[in-house]
C-alpha positions, 0 to 999 in steps of 0.5 A, a space after each residue: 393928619 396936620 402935623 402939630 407944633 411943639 408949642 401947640 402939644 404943650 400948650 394942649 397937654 397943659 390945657 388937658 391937665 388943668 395947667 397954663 402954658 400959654 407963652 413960650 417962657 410957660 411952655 418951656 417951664 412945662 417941659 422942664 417940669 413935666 418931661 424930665 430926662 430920667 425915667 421915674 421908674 423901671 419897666 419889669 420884663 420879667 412877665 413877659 421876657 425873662 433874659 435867658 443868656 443861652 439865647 443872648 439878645 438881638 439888637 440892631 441900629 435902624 436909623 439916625 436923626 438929625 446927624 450934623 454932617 450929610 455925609 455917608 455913615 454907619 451904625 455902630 452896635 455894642 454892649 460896651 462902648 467900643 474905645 478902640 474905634 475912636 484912636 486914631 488910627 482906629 483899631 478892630 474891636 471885639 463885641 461889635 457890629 456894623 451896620 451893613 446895608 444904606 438905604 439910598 433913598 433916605 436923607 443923608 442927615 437922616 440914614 436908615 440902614 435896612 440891615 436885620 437885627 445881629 444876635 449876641 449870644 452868651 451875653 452875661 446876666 446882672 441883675 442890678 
C-alpha cells in the first residue's frame, strides 16, 4: 500500500468528519484538538484479564524508534523507575530487566531487541 503523508491523513480525517483541514496552520489546529495526548478514559481488563498477583505480569521492551544517537543499545524494563542506573558510576538495581539479544540487522537509530518477554511475579495490586 502508498504510504500516506501526515498532512494527507489529517486532511482525510477531517473530510470524513464533516471538518476543514486544508492548510498546514488548519491541520495542525486538528491535531491539537482532535488528538490530545491524555486518554479520555480507561480500559477495563477486568472481563477478560482479571490481575492475579501469584502469576505477576510479563513485559518485555521490543524496539525503539527514532533514538538520537546511532549507537548500540538496550532496553530497560521495570515496574518503578530505576534511579540507581542513572548515577554516575551507575549501580545494580533490583526490580529490573535487560534486554539481552540485538537484532544486527535492525537500524541502529531504530534497534529490535528479539529477547522474550520477562515474568514479574508476585507483583502487588492497587486497584487506583
Amino acid at each position: 500500500r502508498e504510504p500516506l503523508v501526515a498532512f494527507d491523513a489529517i486532511r482525510r480525517e477531517a473530510d470524513r468528519r464533516g471538518e476543514s483541514a486544508v492548510r498546514q496552520d488548519e491541520a495542525e489546529r486538528w491535531m491539537r484538538t482532535n488528538l490530545s495526548a491524555a486518554p479520555k478514559g480507561q480500559f477495563d481488563l477486568t472481563r477478560f484479564a482479571k490481575y492475579n498477583p501469584i502469576a505477576g505480569l510479563q513485559v518485555c521492551a521490543l524496539n525503539a524508534h527514532n533514538l538520537p544517537h546511532p549507537a548500540l543499545s538496550f532496553g530497560v524494563v521495570s515496574l518503578v523507575p530505576p534511579g540507581t542506573l542513572y548515577r554516575s558510576p551507575p549501580q545494580p538495581a533490583t526490580g529490573v530487566r535487560f534486554t539481552d539479544d540485538f537484532e544486527p540487522e535492525s537500524s541502529l537509530r531504530s534497534p529490535v531487541w528479539k529477547g522474550g518477554a520477562g515474568h514479574l511475579q508476585q507483583v502487588p495490586f492497587d486497584e487506583t
